[in-house]
N, C-alpha and C positions, 0 to 999 in steps of 0.2 A: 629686844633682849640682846645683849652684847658677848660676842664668843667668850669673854673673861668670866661673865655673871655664866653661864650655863656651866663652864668647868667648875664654878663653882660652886652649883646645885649638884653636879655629877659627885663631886667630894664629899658635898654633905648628904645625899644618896647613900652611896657604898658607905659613909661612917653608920649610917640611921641602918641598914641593910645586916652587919654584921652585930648591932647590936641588938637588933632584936634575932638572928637566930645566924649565931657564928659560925653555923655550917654552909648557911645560904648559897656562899660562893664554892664552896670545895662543889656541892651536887651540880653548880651549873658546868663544872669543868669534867666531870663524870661523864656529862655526854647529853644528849638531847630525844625527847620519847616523844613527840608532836601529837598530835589525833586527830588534827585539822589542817589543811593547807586552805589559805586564806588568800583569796583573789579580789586585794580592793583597790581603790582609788586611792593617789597619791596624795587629794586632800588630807592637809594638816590637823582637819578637825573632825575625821574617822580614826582614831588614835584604837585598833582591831584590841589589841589587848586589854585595853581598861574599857571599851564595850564591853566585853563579855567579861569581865573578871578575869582574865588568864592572865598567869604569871609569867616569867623566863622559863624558854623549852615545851610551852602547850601549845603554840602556834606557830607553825611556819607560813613563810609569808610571802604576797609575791603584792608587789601595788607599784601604778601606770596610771598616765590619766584614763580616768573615764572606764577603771575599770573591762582592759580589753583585753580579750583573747587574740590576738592576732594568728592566723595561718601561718607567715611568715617570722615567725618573732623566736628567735631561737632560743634568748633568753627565760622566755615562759616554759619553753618546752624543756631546757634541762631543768626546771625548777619543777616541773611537774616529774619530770620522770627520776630525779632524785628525790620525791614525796615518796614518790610509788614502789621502784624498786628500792630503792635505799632503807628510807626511814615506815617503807610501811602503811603509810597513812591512808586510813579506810575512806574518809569524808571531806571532800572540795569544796569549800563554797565562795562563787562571784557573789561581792556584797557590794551593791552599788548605795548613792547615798540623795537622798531629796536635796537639792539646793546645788546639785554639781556641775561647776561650771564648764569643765568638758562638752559634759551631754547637752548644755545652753547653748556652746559652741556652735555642737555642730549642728544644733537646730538651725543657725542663723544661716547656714549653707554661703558665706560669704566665699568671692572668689579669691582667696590670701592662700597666694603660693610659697608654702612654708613647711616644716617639719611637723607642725601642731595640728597644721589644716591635712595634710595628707595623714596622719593618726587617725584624727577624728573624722578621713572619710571612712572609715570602718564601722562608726556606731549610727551613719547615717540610716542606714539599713531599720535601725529600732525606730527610726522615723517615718520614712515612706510609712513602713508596718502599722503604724498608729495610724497616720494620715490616711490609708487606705481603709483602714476599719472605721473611720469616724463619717468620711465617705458614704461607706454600706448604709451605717445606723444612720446617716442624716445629720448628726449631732456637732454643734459648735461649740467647744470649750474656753475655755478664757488660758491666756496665755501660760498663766503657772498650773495651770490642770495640765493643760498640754505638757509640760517639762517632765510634768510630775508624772504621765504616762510614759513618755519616752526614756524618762531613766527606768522604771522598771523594768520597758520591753529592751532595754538593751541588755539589764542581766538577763533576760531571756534569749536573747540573740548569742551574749559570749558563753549561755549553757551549750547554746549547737553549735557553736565554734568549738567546746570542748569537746563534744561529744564525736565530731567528726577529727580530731587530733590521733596520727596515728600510736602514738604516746598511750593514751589513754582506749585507743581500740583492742591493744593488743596486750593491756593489763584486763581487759575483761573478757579478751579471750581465754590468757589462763587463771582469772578467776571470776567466772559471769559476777558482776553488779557490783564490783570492789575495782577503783572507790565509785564509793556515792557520791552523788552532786548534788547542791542545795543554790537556789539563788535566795538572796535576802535583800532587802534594802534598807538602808539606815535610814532613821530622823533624824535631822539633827537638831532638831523643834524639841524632841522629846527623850532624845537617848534610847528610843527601841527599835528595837527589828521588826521589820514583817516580811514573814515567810512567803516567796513568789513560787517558789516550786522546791519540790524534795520529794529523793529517790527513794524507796522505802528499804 
């Protein structure tokens, strides 16, 4: 797709936009009421808003490869703490996604000394994790079972990355269990979510 063809989806957007409901743009310049911060992967084909249905102003958004929390990442941290204190937002969710080539990555654990390979030594962690468990059980999986575990344990891993963010410690100091945090992971086989963990 060519930068000339997409400005001129954009045009016939806002034309399609205003005709069917001429105020559309006046409320997005009113301002923004979110209810979700949304922590995904930069993949092109987790497209967070038309997943779930949300229009302009339901979701804010935060996406990296591979969906990560980083300790270090200052980036996530004003994004997180402009949800919280700013805009309010009750409910966080890391939504990692089946088929992500990040989390493929760093399974390969190759030694490529690069910006990508030092990122993804972060989610390596959802690996050992698996590898150790399968370990315990005895059990040998086939290569995309394996994937298919380790992107899930990674949104479990960037949950206790967030949970230890002092961002989000000292939002639940002054109001215990807000926000909540949800890990999900997409299909992209199927278009749905499944639920890996959620705060009550």
């Amino acid at each position: 797709m060519s930068l000339d063809n997409i400005l001129q989806k954009n045009r016939a957007w806002a034309a399609a936009q205003v005709r069917a409901d001429p105020e559309f743009f006046a409320r997005q310049v009113a301002g923004q009421q979110p209810k979700l911060l949304w922590i995904g992967c930069s993949d092109s084909r987790v497209p967070a808003e038309q997943v779930v249905g949300a229009g302009p102003g339901e979701i804010f958004m935060h996406r990296n490869v591979a969906n990560i929390v980083a300790y270090n990442d200052i980036n996530i941290a004003a994004v997180i703490q402009y949800a919280t204190r700013h805009l309010h937002i009750p409910d966080i969710v890391v939504c990692g996604h089946y088929g992500c080539g990040g989390v493929a990555a760093a399974c390969e654990r190759k030694a490529v000394q690069n910006y990508i390979r030092d990122w993804l030594n972060i989610a390596e962690g959802a690996l050992r994790a698996v590898e150790g468990r399968l370990v315990q059980e005895g059990s040998i999986v086939p290569k995309e079972e394996l994937l298919r575990l380790v992107i899930e344990e990674n949104v479990r891993l960037q949950l206790r990355h967030l949970r230890d963010l002092s961002v989000l410690r000292e939002c639940w100091e002054a109001t215990p269990g807000v926000p909540r945090l949800h890990g999900w992971v997409y299909d992209i086989a199927t278009g749905l979510i499944k639920i890996l963990e959620t705060d009550s």
